[in-house]
Residue, then its C-alpha position, 0 to 999 in steps of 0.5 A: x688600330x681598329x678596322x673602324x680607325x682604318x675604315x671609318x668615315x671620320x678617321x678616313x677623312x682626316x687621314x685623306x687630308x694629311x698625305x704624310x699619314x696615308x705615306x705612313x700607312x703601310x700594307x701590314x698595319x691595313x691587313x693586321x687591323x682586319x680579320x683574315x678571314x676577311x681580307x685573304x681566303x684560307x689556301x691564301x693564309x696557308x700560302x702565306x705560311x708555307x712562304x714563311x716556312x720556306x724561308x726559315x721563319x718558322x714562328x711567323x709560320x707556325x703563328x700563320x698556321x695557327x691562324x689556319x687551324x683557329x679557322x679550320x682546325x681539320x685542315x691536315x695540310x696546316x696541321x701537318x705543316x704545323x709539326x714540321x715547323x716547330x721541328x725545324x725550330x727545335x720543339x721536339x716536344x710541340x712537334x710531337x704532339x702536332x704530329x698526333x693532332x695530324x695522326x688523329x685527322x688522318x691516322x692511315x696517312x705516310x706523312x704523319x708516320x713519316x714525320x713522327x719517326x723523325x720527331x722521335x728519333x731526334x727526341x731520341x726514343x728508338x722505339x717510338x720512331x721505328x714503329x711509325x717508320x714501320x707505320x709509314x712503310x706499310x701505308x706505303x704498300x698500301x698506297x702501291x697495292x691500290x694503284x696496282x688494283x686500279x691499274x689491273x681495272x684499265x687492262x682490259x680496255x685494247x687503248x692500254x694493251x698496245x702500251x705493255x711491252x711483248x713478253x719475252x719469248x720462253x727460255x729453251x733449256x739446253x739438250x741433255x747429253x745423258x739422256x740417250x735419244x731414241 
């Protein structure tokens, strides 16, 4: 069925004159016979994948993510999500080579690197696996370096100094009895 079929003015006319075929007629034969780019915005398509995904249909999400990226094919989040399904379905080998697809979009990012370490490991190559495992440890001290950066900027406004806590008062160390007092 075509969008002209649905939409057309004769087709629509015959279709208005038999209420059992507008009974017939369901919500995914209307959508599917018009582009999705026309009928729902790409974060709606997304959604819709992440939906599947969640409840374990991974090949109507990986095929909805597919979808995503034949729109945007530098949508990270799909990208990502796209490696993790064909995980979760089995396909190792696809998980792997999506993972990169993500690491290429964004090669600093902890979730790739997460995410690739666990596609290796269930592959079963160590040593792939530990070293982005040691990748995704070291973006993640990254990450808590530059939040420590800019929490050093905002010390200096007086709002924020109430909130730090007194330090604690210095330790006196006990008198030393082999010294002898003068």
């Amino acid at each position: 069925m075509t969008s002209s079929a649905v939409y057309g003015p004769r087709q629509l006319k015959k279709n208005i004159l038999s209420v059992e075929v507008i009974g017939r007629l369901r919500r995914t034969v209307i959508v599917r016979s018009v582009p999705l780019q026309i009928c729902m915005t790409l974060q709606e398509q997304y959604d819709d994948a992440m939906f599947d995904f969640s409840r374990g249909e991974f090949d109507r999400a990986i095929a909805r993510l597919k979808a995503v990226l034949a729109s945007d094919p530098t949508h990270f989040d799909a990208q990502l999500a796209l490696g993790m399904a064909y995980y979760r379905r089995g396909d190792v080998a696809s998980a792997i080579a999506e993972g990169h697809k993500a690491e290429a979009l964004r090669p600093k990012e902890q979730l790739v690197h997460t995410n690739l370490s666990l596609f290796y490991v269930k592959s079963g190559d160590r040593q792939k696996a530990e070293h982005h495992g040691l990748q995704a440890k070291i973006e993640s001290w990254r990450a808590d370096a530059k939040a420590n950066q800019a929490g050093d900027k905002t010390s200096n406004e007086p709002e924020l100094q109430i909130a730090k806590p007194k330090p604690p008062p210095p330790v006196k160390f006990p008198s030393q009895p082999w010294k002898k007092k003068k």
